[in-house]
Every structure is written in structure tokens, then in C-alpha cells.
PLY file of the C-alpha trace (Angstrom):
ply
format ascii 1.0
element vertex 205
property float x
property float y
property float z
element edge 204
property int vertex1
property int vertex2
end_header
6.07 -35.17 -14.89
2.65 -36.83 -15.67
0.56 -33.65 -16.51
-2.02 -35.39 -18.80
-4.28 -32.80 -16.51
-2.54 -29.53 -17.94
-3.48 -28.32 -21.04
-0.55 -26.35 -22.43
-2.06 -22.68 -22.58
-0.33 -19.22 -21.75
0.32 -17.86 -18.62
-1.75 -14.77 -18.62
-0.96 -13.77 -14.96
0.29 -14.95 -11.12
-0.87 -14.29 -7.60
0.37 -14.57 -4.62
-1.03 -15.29 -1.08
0.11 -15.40 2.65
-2.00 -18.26 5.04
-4.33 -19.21 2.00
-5.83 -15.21 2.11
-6.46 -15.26 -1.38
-9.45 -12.43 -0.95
-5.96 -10.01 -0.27
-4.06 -11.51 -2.46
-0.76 -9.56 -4.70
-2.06 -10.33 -8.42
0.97 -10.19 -11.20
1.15 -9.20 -14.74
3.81 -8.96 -17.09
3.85 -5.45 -17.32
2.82 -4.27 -14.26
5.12 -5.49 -11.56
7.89 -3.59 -9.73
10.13 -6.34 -8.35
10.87 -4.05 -5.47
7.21 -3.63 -4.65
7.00 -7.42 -4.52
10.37 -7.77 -2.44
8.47 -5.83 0.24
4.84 -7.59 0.06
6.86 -10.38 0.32
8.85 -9.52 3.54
5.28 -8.46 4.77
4.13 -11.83 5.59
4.02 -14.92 7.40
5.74 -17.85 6.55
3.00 -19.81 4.72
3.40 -18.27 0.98
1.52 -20.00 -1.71
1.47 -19.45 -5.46
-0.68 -19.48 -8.09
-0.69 -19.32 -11.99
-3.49 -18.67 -14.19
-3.95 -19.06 -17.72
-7.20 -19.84 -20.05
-8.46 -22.94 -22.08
-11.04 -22.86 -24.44
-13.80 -20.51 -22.88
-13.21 -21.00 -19.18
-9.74 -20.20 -16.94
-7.77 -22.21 -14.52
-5.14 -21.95 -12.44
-2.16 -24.52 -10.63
-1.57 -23.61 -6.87
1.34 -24.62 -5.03
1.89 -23.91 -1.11
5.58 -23.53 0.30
4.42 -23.85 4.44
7.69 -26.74 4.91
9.97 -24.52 3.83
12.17 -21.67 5.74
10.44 -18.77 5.71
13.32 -17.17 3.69
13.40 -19.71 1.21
9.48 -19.52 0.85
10.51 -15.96 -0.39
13.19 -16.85 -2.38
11.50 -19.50 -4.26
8.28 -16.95 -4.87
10.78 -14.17 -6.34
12.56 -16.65 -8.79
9.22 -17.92 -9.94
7.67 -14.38 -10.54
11.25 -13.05 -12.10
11.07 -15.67 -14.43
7.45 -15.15 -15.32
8.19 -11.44 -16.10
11.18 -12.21 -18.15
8.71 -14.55 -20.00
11.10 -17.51 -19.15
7.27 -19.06 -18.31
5.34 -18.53 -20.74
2.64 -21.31 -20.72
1.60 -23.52 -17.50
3.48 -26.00 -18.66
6.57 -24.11 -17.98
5.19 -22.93 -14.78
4.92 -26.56 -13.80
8.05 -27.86 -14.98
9.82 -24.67 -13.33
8.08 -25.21 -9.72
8.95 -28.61 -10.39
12.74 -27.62 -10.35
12.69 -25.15 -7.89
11.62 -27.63 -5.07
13.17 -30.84 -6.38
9.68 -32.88 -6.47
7.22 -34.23 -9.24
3.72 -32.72 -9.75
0.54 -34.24 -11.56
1.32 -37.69 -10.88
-0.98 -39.15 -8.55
-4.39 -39.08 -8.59
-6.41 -35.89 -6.30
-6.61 -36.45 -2.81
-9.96 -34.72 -2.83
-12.13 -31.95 -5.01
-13.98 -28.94 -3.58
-15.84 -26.54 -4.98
-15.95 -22.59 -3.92
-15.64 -19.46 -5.88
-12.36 -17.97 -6.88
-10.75 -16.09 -4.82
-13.07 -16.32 -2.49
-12.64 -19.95 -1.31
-12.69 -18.93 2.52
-14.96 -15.57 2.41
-17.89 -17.81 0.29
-16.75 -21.22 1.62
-15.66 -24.39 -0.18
-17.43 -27.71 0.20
-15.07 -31.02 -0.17
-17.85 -33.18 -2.36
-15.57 -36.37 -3.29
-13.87 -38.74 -2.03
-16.70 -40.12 -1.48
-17.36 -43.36 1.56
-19.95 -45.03 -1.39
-17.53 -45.33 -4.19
-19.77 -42.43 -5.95
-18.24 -40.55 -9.12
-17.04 -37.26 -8.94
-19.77 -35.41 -10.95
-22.36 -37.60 -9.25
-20.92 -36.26 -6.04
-21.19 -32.73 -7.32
-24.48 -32.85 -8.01
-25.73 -33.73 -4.68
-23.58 -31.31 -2.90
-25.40 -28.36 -5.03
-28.72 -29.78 -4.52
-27.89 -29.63 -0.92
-26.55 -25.99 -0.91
-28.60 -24.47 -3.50
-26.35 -20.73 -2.91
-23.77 -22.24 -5.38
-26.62 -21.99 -8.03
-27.05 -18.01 -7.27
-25.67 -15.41 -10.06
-22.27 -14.23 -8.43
-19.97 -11.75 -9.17
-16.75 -13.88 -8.87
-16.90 -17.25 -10.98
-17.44 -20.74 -9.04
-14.50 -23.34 -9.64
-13.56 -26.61 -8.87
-10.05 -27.46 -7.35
-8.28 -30.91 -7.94
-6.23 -30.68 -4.49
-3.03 -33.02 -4.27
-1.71 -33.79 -1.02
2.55 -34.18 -0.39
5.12 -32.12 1.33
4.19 -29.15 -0.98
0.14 -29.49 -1.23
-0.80 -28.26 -4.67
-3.95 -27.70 -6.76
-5.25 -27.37 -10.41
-8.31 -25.39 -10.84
-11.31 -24.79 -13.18
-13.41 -22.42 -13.28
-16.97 -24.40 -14.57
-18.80 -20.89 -15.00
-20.49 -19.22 -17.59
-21.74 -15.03 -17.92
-25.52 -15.06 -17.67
-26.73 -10.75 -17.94
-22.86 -9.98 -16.00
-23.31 -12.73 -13.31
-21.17 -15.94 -13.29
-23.34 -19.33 -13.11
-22.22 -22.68 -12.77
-21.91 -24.77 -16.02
-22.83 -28.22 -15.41
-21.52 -28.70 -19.41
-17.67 -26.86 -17.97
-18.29 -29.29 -14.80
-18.81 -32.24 -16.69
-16.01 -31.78 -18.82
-14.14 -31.48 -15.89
-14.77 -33.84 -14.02
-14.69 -36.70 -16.69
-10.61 -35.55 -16.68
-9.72 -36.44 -13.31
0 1
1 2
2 3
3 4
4 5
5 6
6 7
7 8
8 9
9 10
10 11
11 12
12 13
13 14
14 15
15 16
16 17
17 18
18 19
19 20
20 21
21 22
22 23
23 24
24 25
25 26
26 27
27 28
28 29
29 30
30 31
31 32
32 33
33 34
34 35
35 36
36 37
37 38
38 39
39 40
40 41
41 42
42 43
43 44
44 45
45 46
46 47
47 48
48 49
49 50
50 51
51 52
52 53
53 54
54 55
55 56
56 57
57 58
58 59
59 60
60 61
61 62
62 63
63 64
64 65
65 66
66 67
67 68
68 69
69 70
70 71
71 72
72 73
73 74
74 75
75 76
76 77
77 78
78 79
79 80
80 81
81 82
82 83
83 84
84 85
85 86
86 87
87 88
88 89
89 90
90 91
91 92
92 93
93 94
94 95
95 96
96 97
97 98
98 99
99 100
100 101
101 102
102 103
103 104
104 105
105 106
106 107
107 108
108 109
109 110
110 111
111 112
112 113
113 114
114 115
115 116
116 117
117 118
118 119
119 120
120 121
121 122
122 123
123 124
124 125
125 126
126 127
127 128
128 129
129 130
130 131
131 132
132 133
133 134
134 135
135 136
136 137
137 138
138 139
139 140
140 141
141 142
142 143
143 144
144 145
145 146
146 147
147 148
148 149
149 150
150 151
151 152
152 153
153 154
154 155
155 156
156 157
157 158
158 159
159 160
160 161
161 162
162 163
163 164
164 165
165 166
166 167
167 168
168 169
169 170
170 171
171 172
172 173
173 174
174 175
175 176
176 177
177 178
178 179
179 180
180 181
181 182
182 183
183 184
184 185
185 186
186 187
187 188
188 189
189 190
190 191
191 192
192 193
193 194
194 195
195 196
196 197
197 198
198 199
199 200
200 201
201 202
202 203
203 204
């Protein structure tokens, strides 16, 4: 596993999402799940089940996504419950582990190929606020180049907002996954866009 993108930083919780819904998303902590809560969430849904975990570096959070859509439905499940009873038992502790687990569970490699694209949207709210894809881009532009016009042109992602703005680092494959960063900052209880946290970013990928 090429993860030169991961920092290795704890796992502080998971959530889980049916059809990429994560404004309804099931949000899990270590101490507050009931596995028989999440046995019946998870026979609630459809059979596109993605994952998340999120954990914090430095002064900013990110998370790793992965979505099980190519698998049975049942197995979708079965993978989910394995990856949340291991997080619980603290078998994952740090994304690292969370990786290297997800890694096992679905017999594939994450982290080492290059993004197939970067977006940028607010967290948890990447379909209610919309996302804009800013790079690949047909001119050979850099990433934070790329960023920049895309905010010029849709000066909302500038607004103070209640939920922080992030980047994702999408990957495609049989199981698309994702790594993202949040590049906010608190201004008076409002989330801003960091161009410093975006920068940083950015110069990783």
C-alpha cells in the first residue's frame, strides 16, 4: 500500500451512508454504538453502502471514503459490520489501520495511483451545497491554480458556513474511494476556506 497521502492519526469516529446521502448519514463512536442498532440501519438500505473514517491532523480533519456498489448487497453489509466491529473493539485505531483493514476486507490496494479528479464541496453536505470537479484540468493547469479559478467563479464557497468546506482526492477502480481535507478555518463560529490548509493540500497530491 502506497499511502504517502495518509498521515497516520487516530480514528476519532466512522459514518456510514446509503446512495452517497451523507446529509442522513449513521455517524459512529466508540462508545456510543449498539451493534444491533447498526444491524438494522444497515438492513434499512439500498445496496450502494459507502464508508467513511475520520480522524484529525494538525488543526484541520479528514476523512478516507470507500464505496461497496459492486458488491452483493449482503456482502456490502457484511463488510460494513466487520469494519465498524473492529473499530469499536479498537482493532483500528489510526487511519492507517482503517486503510490497511479495508484493504483486506476487499482484496485490493488503495493510495497507489494518482486521483482521478478533486472537487470541492462542504462536508457532509457534498450533494445538498453541491461539489464542483476543478482539476483535471484540459490546459495542463495545477491543482491549486485550478482551485482558485473555480472560487473566483462561484464566489458562495467564500461565504461563512456552518459545516466546513473540504477538498476530496477521488480515486476511481472497482471500489471508488476518496481522501478528504477539510481546508477550513473558525472565523466568529463560521467555517471559511483556508487558502494556507488548501495550499498545503494541494502541494500533496
Amino acid at each position: 500500500m502506497a499511502n504517502t497521502l495518509i498521515t497516520c492519526s487516530p480514528v476519532t469516529h466512522l459514518q456510514l451512508a446509503f446512495d452517497g446521502q451523507w446529509e442522513t448519514s449513521l455517524s459512529v463512536g466508540r462508545d456510543n454504538t449498539c451493534i444491533t442498532e447498526l444491524g438494522a440501519w444497515l438492513s434499512s438500505g439500498s445496496s450502494d453502502l459507502s464508508i467513511e473514517a475520520f480522524y484529525s491532523v494538525a488543526n484541520h480533519s479528514e476523512f478516507i471514503g470507500v464505496r461497496f456498489a459492486t458488491l452483493a448487497s449482503e456482502r456490502q453489509r457484511e463488510v460494513a459490520f466487520q469494519l465498524v466491529e473492529a473499530f469499536v473493539a479498537r482493532n483500528i485505531e489510526t487511519s492507517n489501520a482503517f486503510v490497511e483493514r479495508v484493504e483486506l476486507l476487499l482484496a485490493v490496494s488503495l493510495f497507489d495511483a494518482s486521483p482521478s479528479f478533486l472537487e470541492l464541496g462542504k462536508v457532509n453536505a457534498w450533494r445538498s451545497f453541491g461539489a464542483i470537479v476543478f482539476w483535471p484540468d484540459q490546459t495542463g493547469r495545477a491543482p491549486l491554480i485550478c482551485l482558485e479559478d473555480a472560487l473566483a467563479a462561484n464566489t458562495r464557497y467564500r461565504e461563512p458556513s456552518a459545516l466546513p468546506y473540504a477538498i476530496e482526492l477521488g480515486f476511481s477502480g472497482r471500489f471508488p474511494y476518496w481522501l478528504g481535507s477539510s481546508i477550513s478555518e473558525r472565523v466568529n463560529s463560521a467555517y471559511v476556506i483556508s487558502d494556507t490548509l488548501a495550499s498545503s493540500l494541494l502541494s500533496r497530491v
